[in-house]
N, C-alpha and C positions, 0 to 999 in steps of 0.2 A: 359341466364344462363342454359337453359333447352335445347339446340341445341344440345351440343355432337362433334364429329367430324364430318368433312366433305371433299370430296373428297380428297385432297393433304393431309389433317388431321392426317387420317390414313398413310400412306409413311411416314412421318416425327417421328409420334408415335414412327415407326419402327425401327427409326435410334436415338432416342433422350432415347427412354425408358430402353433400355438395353436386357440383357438376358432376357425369359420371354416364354413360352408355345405359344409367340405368333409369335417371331422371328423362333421358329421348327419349326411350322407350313408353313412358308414361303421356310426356306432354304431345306427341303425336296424337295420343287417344283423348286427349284433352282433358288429362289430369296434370296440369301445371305444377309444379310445387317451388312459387318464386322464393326466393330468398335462401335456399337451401347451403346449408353450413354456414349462416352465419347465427354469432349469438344472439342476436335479437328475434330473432325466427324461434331459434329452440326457446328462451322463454318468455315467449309469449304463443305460439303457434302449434307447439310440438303435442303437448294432448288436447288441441280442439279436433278431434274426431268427426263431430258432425255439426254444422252451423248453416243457422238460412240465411246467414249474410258475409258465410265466406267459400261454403262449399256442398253446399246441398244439392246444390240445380244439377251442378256437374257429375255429381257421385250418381243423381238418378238418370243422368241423362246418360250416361255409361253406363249404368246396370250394375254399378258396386251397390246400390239402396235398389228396392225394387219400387216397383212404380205405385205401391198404395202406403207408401210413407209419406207421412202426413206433413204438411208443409213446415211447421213449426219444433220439427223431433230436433231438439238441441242433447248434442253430448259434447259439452264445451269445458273441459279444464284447465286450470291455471297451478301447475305445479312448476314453478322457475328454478327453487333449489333442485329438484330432482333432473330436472333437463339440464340441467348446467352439469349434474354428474355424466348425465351422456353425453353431450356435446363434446366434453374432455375426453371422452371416450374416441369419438371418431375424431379427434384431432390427432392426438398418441399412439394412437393405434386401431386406423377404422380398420386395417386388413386381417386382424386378428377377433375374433368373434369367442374366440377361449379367454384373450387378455381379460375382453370384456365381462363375461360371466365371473371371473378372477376378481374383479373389480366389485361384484354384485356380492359374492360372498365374503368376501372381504367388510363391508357393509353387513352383513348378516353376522358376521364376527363379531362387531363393533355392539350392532345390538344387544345382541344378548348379553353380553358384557354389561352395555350399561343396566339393563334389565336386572343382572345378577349384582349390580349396586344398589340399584334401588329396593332389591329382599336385603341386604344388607343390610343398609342404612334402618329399615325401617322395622326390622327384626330384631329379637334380642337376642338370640339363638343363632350362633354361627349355621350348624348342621341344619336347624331349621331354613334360613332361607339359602344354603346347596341346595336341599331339596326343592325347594318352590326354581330353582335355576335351571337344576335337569331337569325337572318336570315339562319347562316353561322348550329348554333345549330339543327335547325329545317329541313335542308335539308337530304335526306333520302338515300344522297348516303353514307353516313358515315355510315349505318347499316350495310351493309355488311361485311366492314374492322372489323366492332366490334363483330360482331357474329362468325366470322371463325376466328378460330384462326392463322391459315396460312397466315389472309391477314392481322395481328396485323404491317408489316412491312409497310405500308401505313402509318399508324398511328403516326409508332416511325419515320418514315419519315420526316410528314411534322412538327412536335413536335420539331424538330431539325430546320427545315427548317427557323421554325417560329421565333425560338432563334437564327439564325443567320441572320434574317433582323431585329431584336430588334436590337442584340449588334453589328450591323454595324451603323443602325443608331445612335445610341449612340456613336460610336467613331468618328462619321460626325459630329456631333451636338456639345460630350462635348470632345474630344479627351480621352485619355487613353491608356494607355498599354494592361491594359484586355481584353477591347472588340475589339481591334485589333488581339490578338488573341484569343481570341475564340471564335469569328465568322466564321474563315474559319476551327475553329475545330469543331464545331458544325454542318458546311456546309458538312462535313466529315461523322459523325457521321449522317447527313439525306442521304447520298451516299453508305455507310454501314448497311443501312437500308432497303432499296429499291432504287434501277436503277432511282424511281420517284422522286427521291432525286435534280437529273437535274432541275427541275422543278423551284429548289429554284434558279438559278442562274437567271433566267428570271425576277424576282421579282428586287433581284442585280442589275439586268442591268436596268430595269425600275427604279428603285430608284435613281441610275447615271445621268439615262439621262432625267428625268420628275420633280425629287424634287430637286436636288444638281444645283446649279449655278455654275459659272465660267470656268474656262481654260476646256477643253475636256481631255489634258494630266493629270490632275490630276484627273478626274473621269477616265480615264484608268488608271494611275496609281492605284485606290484603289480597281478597281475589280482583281487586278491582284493575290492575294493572293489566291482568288476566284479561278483564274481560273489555277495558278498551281495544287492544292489542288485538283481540276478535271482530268485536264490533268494528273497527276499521279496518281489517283483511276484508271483513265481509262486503262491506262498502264498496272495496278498491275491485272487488271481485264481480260487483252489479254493475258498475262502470263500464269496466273495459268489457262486459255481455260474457262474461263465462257462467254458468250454467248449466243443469239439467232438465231434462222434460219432455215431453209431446209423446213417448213412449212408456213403455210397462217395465224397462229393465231398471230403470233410475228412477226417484223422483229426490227433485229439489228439496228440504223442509221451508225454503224460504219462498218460492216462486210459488211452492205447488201444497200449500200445510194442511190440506183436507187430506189427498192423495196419499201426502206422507204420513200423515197419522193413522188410517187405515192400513199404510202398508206396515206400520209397528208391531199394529194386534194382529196383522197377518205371519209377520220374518220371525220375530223377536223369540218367541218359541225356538223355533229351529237354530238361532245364532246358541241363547242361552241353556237350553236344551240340549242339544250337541255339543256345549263345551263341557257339558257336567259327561254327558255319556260316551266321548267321541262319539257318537251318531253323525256321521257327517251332514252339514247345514246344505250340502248339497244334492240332497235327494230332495231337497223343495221344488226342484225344477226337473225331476223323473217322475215323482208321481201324480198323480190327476182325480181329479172326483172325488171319492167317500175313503178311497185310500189314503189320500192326501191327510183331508178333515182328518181321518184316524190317528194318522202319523203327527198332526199339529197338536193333537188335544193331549197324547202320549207325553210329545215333548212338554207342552206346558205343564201337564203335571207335575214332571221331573223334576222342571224348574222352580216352579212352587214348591214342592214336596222336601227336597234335597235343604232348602235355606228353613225350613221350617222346623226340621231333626235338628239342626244346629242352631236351635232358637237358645239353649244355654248358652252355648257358646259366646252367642251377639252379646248377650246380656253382660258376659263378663268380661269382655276381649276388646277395647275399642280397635286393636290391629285388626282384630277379622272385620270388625262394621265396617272398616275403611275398607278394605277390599270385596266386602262385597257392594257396595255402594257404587265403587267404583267401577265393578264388573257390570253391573247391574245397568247405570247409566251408558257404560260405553258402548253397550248395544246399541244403545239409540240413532246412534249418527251413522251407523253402517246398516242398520235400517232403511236407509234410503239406496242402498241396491239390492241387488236378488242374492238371498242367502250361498255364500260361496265360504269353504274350509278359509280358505290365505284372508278375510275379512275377519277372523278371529285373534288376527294378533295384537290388539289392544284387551280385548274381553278375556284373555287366557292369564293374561299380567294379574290381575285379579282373582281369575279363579286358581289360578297354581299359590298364589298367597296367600288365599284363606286356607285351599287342601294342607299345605304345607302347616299353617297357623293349627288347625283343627289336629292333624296326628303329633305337632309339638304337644300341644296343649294337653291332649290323651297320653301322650309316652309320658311328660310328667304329670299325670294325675292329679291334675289342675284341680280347684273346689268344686267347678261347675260339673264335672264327670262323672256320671251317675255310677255308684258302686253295687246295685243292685237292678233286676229286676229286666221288663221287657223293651225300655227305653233303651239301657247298656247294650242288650243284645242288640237293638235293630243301628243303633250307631256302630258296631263294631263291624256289625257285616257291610255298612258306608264305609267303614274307614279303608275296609281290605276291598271294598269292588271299586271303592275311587282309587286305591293305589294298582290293584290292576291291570282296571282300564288303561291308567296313564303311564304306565310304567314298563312291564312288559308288553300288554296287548299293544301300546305306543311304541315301543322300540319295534315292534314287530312291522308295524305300518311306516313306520320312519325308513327300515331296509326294504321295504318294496313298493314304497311311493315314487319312485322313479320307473320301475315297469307297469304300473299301474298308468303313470302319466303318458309313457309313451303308448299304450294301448289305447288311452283315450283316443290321445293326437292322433293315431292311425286311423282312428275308426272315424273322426271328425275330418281326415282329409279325404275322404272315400269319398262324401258328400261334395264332393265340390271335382271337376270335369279337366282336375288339373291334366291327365295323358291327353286328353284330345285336344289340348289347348299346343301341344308339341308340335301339328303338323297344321297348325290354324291356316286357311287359307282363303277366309269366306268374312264376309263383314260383320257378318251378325252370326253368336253363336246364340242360339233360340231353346231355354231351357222349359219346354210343355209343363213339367212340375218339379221341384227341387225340394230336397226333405231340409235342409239347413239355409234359407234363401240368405239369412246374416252372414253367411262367410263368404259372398263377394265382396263384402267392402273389402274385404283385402286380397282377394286374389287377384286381381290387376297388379295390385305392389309387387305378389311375391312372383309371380309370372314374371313381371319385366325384372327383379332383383335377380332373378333364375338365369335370365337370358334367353326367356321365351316369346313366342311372337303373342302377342293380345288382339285380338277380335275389333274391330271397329265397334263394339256393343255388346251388351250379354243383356239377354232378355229373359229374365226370368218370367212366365205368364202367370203361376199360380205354385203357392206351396206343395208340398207333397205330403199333407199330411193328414189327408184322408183320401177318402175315392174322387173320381172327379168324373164328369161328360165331357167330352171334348166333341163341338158338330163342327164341320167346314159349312159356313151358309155360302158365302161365296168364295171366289179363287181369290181375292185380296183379304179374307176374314177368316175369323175363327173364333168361336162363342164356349167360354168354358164354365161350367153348371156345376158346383160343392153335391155332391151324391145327398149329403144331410149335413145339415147345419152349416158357416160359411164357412166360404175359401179360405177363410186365415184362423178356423177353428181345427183343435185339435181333440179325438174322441176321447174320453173318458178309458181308462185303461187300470186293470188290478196290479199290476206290478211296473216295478220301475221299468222306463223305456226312456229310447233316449229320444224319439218324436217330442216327449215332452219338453225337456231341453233346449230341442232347437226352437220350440215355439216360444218358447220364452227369451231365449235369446237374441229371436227375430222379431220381437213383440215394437216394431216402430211406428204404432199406429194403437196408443194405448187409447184406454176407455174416455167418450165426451169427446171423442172426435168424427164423428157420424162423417158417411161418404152419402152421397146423393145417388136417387137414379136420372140418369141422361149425364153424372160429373162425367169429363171428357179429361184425362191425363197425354197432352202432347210430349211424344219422345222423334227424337230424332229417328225418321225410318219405320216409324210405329204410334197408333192411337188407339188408346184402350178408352172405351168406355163403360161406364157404370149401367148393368143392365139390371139388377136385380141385388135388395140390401134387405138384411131382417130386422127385426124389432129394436138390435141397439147402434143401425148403422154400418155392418160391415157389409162386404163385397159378397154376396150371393151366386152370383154371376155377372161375368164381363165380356166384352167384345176386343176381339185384339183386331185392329185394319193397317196392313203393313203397306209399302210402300210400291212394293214388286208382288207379284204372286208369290205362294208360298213356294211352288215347287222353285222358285229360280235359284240361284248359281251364288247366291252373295248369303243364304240363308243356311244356316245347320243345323238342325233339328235333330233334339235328343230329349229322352227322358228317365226320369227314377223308375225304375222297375223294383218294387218291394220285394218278385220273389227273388231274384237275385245277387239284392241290396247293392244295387249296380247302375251305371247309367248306359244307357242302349239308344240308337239310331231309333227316333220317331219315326213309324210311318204314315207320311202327310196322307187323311182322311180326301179321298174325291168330294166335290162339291155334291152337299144333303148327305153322305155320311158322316156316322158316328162313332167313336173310340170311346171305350170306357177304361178306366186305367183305377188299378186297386190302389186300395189304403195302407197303412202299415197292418191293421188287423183286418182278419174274416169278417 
């Protein structure tokens, strides 16, 4: 209740709250944001982030994108039910920022609940599916969807998800008119929510083919409503240009299905992996190189190894086939972003119902249960390191995911030049190299939300996440040289770091989109051109040609300083000198 907003937070603020000292603020610098507080804005407008046909030019032309984003980096979402919960929000009550979070948990209440119906319903074991509920309760990836308000669409997601495998099962079981439809209106309504909404169809289809008996055509026949009700979400969704792409953080499976498929046998580890071990799926974007590899082949073994000991089980249990089927698939559609803990709340639905199904199954000494030998042993010590993992080690993470979170946000705001932006009084604030280049797109929002003055520009020249050259050739230029490998590369490193992170989080210029030498990027005030690219296309070195001389009076020069982990007053090189400026490592 005490978080506030947070990155996208602020952007949506922008477009949900209305008139306001905070929206001048923004459209001085030529971040317009028309339509702001009405409902046709919020849903349709409120998660398009990034579009080359509604706000690309401007965001680079400001320096919230830095200048080697690539023309086509679409982050365009279409979530309507979930913006309609904010928008009520800033109607009711936009001056309370606690109502709001009140409103998000409240929501995360709902969840779980239906979650803890759905082991219900689909359990014959009272205490067996409590357990799969606390299990499901105590897991720490659901803090995140509850604390930001931005990711409440997670939530209304699977909340929807969850009511349309209730009321499918229900019209398998007792028939009806109702829960035939409104299952696949509900299945809607989790699609309307979030993209993560896909997730629920995997459950469907495991329901079909591991609980339902008989003919195959009539379990195709009953997903079928399912999957019109997709098929034209997806439709309406190619229409109106919502989509992902042009960078490394997202890929579409529809626009982009090479990308995506490759990015499966890359994530998929880490999602499924990490829900078996809590390993969090978020060390995909700290580590780098042969540690990484080590870390990916770990997790998929896990993943294979864990569903393999419970090869009895599947055999006798259609309740566990279904959830792991359904675990199993619903990694696939959050596959298409970069492995993040709060992405596991459809994949945990699943794997808390089989954990739960597996120690039912053991505590009553089921036929499949081996009563002898080195099989019993090596399940018994799964059954006590999956309970606790999830159980206590989980409670444990559950009470201090909240200092953990704020430690991030701290250390991620470091990165970005918000004190000097307090006494702004120069046009251009001119960042030499920046370890997080991604988190200007929102620092314009939170600056003018703040009540701070904004820069005519922020110029990011080069990431900071290796060494760099900087020469002055003339008193209008300045030419910056990657020490090794290019300027939007980050070194290979043995333990987690958060460089890596930011690179991936800044990746808007993903693979097959090659830059040229002599490409010319005109900004306002500034012309970078391409002077040097390696073997797959990226920026090697570039020429920055400003408008004024460097030294004049409208310019602010600052840089990352690694040993300080701080930003510090550049000092502008004389013409034919050189500044060499370190990387994150020796």
């Amino acid at each position: 209740m005490k978080t506030g907003l947070l990155n996208d937070d602020y952007c949506h603020r922008a477009l949900l709250l209305g008139p306001s000292p905070f929206l001048a603020r923004l459209s001085e610098v030529g971040l317009k944001q028309d339509g702001s507080g009405c409902l046709s804005t919020a849903l349709f407008d409120q998660f398009v982030a990034i579009d080359p046909a509604r706000n690309l030019q401007e965001l680079r032309a400001y320096g919230a994108l830095p200048w080697w984003t690539c023309d086509d980096l679409r982050v365009s979402f279409w979530r309507p039910v979930a913006s309609f919960t904010q928008w009520v929000d800033h109607r009711l009550f936009p001056g309370s920022l606690r109502l709001m979070h009140v409103h998000s948990i409240l929501w995360f209440a709902a969840t779980v609940f239906a979650v803890s119906l759905l082991y219900r319903r689909l359990t014959d074991a009272g205490w067996v599916a409590g357990l799969a509920a606390l299990l499901y309760l105590l897991g720490d990836f659901s803090y995140f969807p509850t604390m930001w308000l931005a990711n409440r669409n997670v939530l209304l997601s699977l909340f929807f998800g969850a009511l349309a495998l209730i009321l499918h099962d229900r019209h398998r079981t007792q028939g009806g008119t109702f829960a035939l439809v409104a299952a696949p209106a509900c299945l809607l309504g989790s699609l309307l929510s979030a993209e993560a909404g896909v997730a629920t169809l995997a459950y469907l289809f495991a329901y079909e083919v591991a609980l339902r008996e008989g003919r195959w055509t009539g379990r195709v026949l009953a997903l079928m409503p399912f999957a019109v009700v997709t098929i034209g979400w997806r439709l309406a969704y190619n229409v109106l240009g919502y989509g992902a792409g042009g960078g490394g953080f997202y890929f579409d499976p529809v626009r982009e299905p090479l990308r995506y498929t490759l990015a499966v046998l890359d994530r998929a580890p880490f999602f499924l992996g990490g829900q078996w071990t809590t390993v969090p799926p978020d060390l995909y974007s700290l580590f780098s190189g042969l540690s990484k590899q080590v870390l990916w082949g770990v997790l998929l073994l896990v993943a294979i190894t864990i569903p393999a000991l419970m090869l009895p089980l599947f055999r006798a249990n259609r309740r566990a086939r279904f959830w792991l089927v359904g675990m199993s698939l619903s990694a696939l559609p959050v596959c298409a972003t970069v492995p993040m803990s709060r992405a596991l709340v459809f994949v945990a639905v699943g794997a808390f119902g089989l954990i739960a199904e597996f120690v039912g199954s053991w505590q009553q000494k089921a036929r499949w249960v081996p009563t002898l030998g080195w099989h019993r042993t090596v399940m018994s010590v799964l059954i006590v390191t999956l309970l606790v993992a999830h159980l206590p080690w989980a409670a444990v993470r559950r009470v201090t995911i909240a200092q953990v979170t704020r430690r991030l946000e701290r250390h991620v705001n470091k990165t970005m030049a918000i004190s000097l932006l307090w006494w702004w009084r120069h046009e251009d604030l001119v960042l030499v190299n920046a370890p997080n280049p991604a988190a200007f797109l929102y620092d314009p929002f939170r600056n003018a939300y703040n009540g701070r003055s904004l820069p005519g520009g922020v110029r990011v020249l080069a990431p900071a996440f290796g060494a760099l050259e900087v020469v002055r050739t003339q008193p209008h230029r300045l030419v910056i040289r990657a020490v090794a490998g290019s300027l939007l590369d980050c070194p290979d490193h043995g333990w987690p770091h958060f460089i890596s992170f930011y690179r991936v989080l800044g990746d808007v210029r993903g693979s097959g989109r090659p830059m040229q030498v002599g490409q010319r990027i005109a900004l306002p005030r500034m012309t970078v051109e391409v002077m040097q690219v390696d073997d797959r296309g990226l920026p090697v070195a570039a020429a920055f040609d400003f408008a004024v001389p460097l030294e004049d009076s409208s310019l602010q020069w600052i840089y990352w300083d690694w040993s300080f982990r701080d930003y510090a007053v550049f000092p502008i090189p004389g013409v034919g000198q050189t500044v060499t400026l370190a990387g994150p490592f020796p």
